[in-house]
C-alpha positions as a Markdown table, in Angstrom:
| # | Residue | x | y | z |
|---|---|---|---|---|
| 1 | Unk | -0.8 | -6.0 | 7.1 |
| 2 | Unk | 0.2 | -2.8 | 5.3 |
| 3 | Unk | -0.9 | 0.6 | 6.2 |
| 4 | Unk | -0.9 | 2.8 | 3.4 |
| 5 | Unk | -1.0 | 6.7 | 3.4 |
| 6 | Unk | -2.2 | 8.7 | 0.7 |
| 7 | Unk | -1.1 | 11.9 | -0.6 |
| 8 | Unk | -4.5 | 13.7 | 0.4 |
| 9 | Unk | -3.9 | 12.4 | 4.3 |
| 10 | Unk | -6.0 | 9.7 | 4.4 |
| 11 | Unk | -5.2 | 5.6 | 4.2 |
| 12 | Unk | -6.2 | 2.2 | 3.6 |
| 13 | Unk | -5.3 | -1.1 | 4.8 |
| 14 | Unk | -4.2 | -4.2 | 2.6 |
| 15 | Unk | -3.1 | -7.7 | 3.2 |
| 16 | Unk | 0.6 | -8.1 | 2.6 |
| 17 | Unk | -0.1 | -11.0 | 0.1 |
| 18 | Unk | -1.8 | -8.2 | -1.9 |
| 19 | Unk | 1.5 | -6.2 | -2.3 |
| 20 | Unk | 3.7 | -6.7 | -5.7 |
| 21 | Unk | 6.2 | -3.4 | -5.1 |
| 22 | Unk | 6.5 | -0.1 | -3.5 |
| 23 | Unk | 9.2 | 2.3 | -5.8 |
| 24 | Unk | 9.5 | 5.7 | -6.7 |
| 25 | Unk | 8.7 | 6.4 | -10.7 |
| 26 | Unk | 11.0 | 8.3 | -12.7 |
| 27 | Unk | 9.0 | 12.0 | -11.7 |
| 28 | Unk | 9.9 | 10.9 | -8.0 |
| 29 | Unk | 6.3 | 9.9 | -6.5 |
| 30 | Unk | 6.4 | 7.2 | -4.6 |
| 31 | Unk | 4.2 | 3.8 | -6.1 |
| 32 | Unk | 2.5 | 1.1 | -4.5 |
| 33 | Unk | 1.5 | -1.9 | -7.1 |
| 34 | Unk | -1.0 | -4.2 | -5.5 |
| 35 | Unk | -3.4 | -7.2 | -6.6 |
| 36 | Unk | -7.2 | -6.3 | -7.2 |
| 37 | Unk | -9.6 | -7.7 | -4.7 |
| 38 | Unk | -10.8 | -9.7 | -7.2 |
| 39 | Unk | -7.4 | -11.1 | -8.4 |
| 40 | Unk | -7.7 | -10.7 | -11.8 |
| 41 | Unk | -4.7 | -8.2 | -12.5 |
| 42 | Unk | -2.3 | -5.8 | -11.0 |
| 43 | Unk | -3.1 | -1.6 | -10.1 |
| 44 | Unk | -0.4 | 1.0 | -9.4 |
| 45 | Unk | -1.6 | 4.2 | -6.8 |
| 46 | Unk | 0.4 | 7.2 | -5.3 |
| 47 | Unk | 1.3 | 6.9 | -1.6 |
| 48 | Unk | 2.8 | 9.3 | 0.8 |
| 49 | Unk | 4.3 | 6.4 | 2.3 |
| 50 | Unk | 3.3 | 3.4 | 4.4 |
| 51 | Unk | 3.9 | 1.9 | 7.6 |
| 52 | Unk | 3.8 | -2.9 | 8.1 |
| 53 | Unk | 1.9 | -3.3 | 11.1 |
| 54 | Unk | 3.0 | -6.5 | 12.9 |
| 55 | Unk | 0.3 | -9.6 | 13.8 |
| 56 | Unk | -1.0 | -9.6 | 16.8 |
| 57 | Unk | -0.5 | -6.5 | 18.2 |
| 58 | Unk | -3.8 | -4.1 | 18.9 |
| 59 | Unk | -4.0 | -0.7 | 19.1 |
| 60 | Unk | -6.5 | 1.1 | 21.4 |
């Protein structure tokens, strides 16, 4: 599972399956590409960064 962070402080969660790439674009912003949730194509977002979260473990 990926954690991602968004510029505007919040996140989301997405499988890792989901991810293509994670790069920094030519104006220095920092790119996640991931499959739609429908699978039908690719979508590039902004992230502040993100964080893998290992199986298994919980968090209270």
């Amino acid at each position: 599972m990926i954690k991602y962070y968004y510029p505007d402080g919040t996140h989301c969660y997405r499988a890792l399956h989901t991810t293509h790439a994670v790069y920094h674009s030519d104006d220095g912003k920092l790119i996640a590409r991931a499959m739609k949730p429908d699978n039908s194509d690719m979508y590039e977002f902004e992230i502040a960064g993100f964080e893998l979260l290992k199986t298994g473990e919980r968090y209270d």
